[in-house]
C-alpha positions in Angstrom: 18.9 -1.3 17.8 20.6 -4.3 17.5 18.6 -7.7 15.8 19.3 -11.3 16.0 20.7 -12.5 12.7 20.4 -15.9 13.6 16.9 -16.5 12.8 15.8 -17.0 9.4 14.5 -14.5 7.7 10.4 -14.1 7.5 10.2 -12.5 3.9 9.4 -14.7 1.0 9.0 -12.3 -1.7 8.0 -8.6 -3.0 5.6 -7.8 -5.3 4.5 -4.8 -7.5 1.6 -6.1 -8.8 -1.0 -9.0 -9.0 0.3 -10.3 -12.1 3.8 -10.6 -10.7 2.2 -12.6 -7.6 0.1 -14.6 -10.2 3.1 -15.8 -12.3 4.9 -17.4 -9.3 1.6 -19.1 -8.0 1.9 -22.5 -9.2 5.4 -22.5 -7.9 3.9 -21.9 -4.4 1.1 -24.6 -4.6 4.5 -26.8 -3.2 5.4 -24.2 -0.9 1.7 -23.8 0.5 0.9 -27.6 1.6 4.0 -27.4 3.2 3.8 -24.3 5.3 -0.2 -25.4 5.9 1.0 -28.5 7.4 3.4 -26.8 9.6 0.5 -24.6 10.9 -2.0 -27.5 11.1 0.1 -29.5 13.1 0.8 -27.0 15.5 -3.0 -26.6 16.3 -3.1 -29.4 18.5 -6.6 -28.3 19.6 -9.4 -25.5 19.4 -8.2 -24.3 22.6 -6.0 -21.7 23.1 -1.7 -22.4 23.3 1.2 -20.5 24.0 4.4 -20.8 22.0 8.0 -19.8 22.5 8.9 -17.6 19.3 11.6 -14.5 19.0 10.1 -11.5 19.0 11.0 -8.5 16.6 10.2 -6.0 19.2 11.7 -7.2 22.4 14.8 -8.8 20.1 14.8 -12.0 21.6 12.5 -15.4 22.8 9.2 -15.2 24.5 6.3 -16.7 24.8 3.2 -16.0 22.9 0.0 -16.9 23.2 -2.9 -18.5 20.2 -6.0 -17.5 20.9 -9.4 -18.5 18.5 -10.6 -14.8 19.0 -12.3 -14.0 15.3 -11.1 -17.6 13.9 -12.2 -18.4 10.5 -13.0 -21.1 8.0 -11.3 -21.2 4.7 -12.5 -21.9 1.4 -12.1 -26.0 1.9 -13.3 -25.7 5.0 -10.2 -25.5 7.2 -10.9 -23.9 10.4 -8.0 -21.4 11.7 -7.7 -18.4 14.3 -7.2 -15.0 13.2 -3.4 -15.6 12.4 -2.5 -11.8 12.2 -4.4 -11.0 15.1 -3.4 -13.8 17.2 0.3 -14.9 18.9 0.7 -11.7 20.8 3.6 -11.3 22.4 3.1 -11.6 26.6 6.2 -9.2 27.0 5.4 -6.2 24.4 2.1 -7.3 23.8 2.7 -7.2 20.0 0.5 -9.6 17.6 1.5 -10.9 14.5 1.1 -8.3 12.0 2.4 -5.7 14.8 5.2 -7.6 14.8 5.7 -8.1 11.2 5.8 -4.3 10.6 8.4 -4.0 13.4 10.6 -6.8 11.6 10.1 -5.1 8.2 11.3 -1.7 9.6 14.7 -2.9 11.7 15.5 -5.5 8.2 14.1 -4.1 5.5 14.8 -0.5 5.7 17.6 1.4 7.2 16.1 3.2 10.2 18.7 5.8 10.1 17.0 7.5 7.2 14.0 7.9 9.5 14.2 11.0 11.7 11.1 12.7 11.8 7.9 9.7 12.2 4.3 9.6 12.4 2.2 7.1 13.6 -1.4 7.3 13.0 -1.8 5.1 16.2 -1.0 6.4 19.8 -2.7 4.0 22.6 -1.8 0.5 21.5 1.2 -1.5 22.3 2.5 -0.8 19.1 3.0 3.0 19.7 4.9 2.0 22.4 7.4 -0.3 20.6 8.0 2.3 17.7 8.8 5.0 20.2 11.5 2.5 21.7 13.0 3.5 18.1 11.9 7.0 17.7 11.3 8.2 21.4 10.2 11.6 18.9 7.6 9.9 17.1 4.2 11.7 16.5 1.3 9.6 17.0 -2.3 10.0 17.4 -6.0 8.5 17.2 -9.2 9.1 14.9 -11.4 9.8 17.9 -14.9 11.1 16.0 -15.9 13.4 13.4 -16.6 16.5 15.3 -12.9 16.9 16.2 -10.6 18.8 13.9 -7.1 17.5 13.1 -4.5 18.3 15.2 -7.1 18.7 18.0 -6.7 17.5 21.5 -9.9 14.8 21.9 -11.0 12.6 25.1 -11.5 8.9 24.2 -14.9 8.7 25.9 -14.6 5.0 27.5 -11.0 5.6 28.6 -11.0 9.3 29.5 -7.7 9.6 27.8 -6.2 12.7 26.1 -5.2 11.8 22.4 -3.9 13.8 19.5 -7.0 13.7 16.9 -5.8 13.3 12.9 -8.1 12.4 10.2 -5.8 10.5 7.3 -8.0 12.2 4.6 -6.7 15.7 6.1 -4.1 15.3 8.3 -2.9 18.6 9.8 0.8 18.6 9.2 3.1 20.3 6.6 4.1 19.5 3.4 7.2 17.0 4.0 6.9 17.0 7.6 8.1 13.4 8.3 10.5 10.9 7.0 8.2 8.2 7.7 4.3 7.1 8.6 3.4 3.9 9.7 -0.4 2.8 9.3 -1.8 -1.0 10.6 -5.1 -2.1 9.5 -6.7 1.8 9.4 -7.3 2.3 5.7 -10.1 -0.3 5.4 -12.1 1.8 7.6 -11.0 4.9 5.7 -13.9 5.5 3.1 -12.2 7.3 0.9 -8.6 5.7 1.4 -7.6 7.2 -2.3 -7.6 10.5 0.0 -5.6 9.0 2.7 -2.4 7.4 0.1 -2.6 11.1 -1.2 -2.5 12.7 2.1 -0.3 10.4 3.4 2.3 11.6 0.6 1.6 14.8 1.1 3.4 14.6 4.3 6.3 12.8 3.2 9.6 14.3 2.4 11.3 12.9 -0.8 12.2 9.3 -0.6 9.6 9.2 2.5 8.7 5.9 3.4 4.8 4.5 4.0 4.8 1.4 5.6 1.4 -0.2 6.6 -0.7 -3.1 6.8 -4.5 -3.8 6.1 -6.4 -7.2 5.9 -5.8 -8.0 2.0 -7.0 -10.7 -0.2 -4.8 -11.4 -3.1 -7.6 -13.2 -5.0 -8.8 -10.5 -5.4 -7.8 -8.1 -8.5 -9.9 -4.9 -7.5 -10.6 -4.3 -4.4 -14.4 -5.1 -3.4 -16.2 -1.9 -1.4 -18.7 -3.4 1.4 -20.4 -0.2 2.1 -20.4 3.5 1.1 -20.7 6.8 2.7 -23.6 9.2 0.7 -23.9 12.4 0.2 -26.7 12.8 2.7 -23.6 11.4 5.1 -25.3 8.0 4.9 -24.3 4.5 4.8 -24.8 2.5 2.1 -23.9 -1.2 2.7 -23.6 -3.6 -0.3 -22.3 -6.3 1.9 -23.1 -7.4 5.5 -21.7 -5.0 8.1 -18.3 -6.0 9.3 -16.8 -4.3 12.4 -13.3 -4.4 13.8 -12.3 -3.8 16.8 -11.3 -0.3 17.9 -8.9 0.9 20.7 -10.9 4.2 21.0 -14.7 3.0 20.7 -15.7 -0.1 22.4 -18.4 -0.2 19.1 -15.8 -1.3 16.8 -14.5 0.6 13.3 -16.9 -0.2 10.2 -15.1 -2.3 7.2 -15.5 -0.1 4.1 -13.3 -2.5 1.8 -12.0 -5.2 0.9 -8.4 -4.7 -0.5 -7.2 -6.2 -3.4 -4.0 -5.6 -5.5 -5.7 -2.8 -7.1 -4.4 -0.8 -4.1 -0.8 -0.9 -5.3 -1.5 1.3 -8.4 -4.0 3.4 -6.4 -0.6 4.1 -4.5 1.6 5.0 -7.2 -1.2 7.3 -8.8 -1.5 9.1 -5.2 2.0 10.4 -5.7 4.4 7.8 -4.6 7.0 6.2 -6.8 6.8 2.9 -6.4 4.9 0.5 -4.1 5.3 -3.3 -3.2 3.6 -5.7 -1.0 6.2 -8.0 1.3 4.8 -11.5 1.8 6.3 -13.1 5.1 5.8 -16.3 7.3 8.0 -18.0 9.8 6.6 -19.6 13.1 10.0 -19.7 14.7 9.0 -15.6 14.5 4.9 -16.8 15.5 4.0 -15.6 12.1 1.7 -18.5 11.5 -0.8 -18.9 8.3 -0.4 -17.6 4.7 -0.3 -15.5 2.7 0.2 -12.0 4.8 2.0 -9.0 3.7 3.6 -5.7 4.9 3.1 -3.2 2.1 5.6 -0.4 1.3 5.2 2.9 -1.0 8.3 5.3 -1.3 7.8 9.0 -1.8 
């Protein structure tokens, strides 16, 4: 697949651990007023917009559209829209952090290595944009408990026959894929230690995990909002928070809050190194900041 060169490129830096981020922060505080006054300027109003901006997946300019769907306030008060959820693409469909991943994957690694991939995803629009690379690619959906892995399951409000994996015991070989791509799944994963180690498991040598999940690099350890008993209970120590869920129109329960805690938890689970990738770049429609892409090689 061929990419356009010509835009600048997204990624501002890669880290391997919170101390590393730390001891570049002051040199950011510059770096931050600047890239927050490019975003606040651009929100001309609490209404939604649509910007032009190249897309990763479609490799080349379309608009995208800004929508206030789960905005948020900051710390000082700022009011913003849910950057990595918003400016999806109206060709692919693609949001930011979709988009993101799809960027880090044709720049950041050489896709070549990549022959056997599994995507622990199979009804979104980003499915469909990886299998533009890998027309082989595996994917499938955590439908509900009573399914076993590997199982075929019916999404119950779509009717739709999926592949059913659970990340803490997938169903595939030792070494069965090159590659696995996660976005914003391990967060609802209670015991996501389980899923890095599975999600080794199935790597060859030198596999690749890419993935993203809503992270908060204040945070040194990540903070657990609720808990799953042995009586199969749940325990919350924070307020509920739900997602939203393409196979359950009840949305996916937040289990934690990540924090850079995760990136040890990752080497510890059997990969060799692991990294977060910090990007931003409207002329991409990768508004707000800090995000990451995170990384862990086999």
């Amino acid at each position: 697949m061929k990419i356009n060169n010509f835009f600048p490129s997204i990624w501002l830096g890669e880290f391997n651990d919170k101390e590393q981020y730390d001891a570049g922060q002051a040199d950011r505080r510059d770096l931050y007023s600047v890239l927050d006054s490019i975003d606040d300027r651009l929100l001309i109003s609490r209404h939604g917009f649509s910007l032009k901006a190249y897309c990763a997946s479609c490799l080349g300019i379309t608009p995208m559209q800004v929508t206030w769907h789960y905005g948020y306030a900051n710390a000082d008060g700022s009011i913003h829209p849910a950057w990595t959820e918003t400016a999806a693409c109206e060709q692919c469909g693609l949001n930011s952090r979709m988009r993101a991943v799809f960027d880090f994957l044709l720049r950041k690694t050489d896709l070549h290595r990549f022959s056997r991939v599994y995507m622990a995803e199979c009804t979104t629009p980003s499915f469909r944009a990886v299998r533009k690379l890998w027309p082989e690619v595996v994917g499938s959906e955590f439908v509900g408990p009573e399914y076993l892995p590997g199982q075929t399951a019916t999404i119950a409000h779509s009717g739709e026959n999926v592949r059913h994996e659970d990340l803490t015991r997938l169903s595939f070989r030792n070494g069965e894929f090159d590659l696995v791509i996660t976005q914003d799944v391990f967060e609802h994963i209670p015991d996501y230690h389980a899923a890095f180690a599975e999600c080794a498991r199935v790597l060859s040598r030198q596999g690749m995990l890419v993935f993203t999940i809503p992270f908060f690099p204040a945070l040194p350890a990540t903070q657990i909002r609720a808990a799953v008993l042995s009586d199969g209970s749940i325990q919350h120590h924070l307020p509920p928070e739900f997602h939203g869920n393409p196979v359950s129109s009840e949305g996916a329960l937040c289990f934690q809050n990540f924090g850079w805690d995760i990136l040890p938890a990752l080497r510890s689970a059997g990969f060799r190194e692991a990294r977060a990738s910090m990007y931003w770049g409207p002329w991409q429609g990768h508004l707000g900041f800090p995000f990451f892409v995170f990384s862990a090689v086999r």
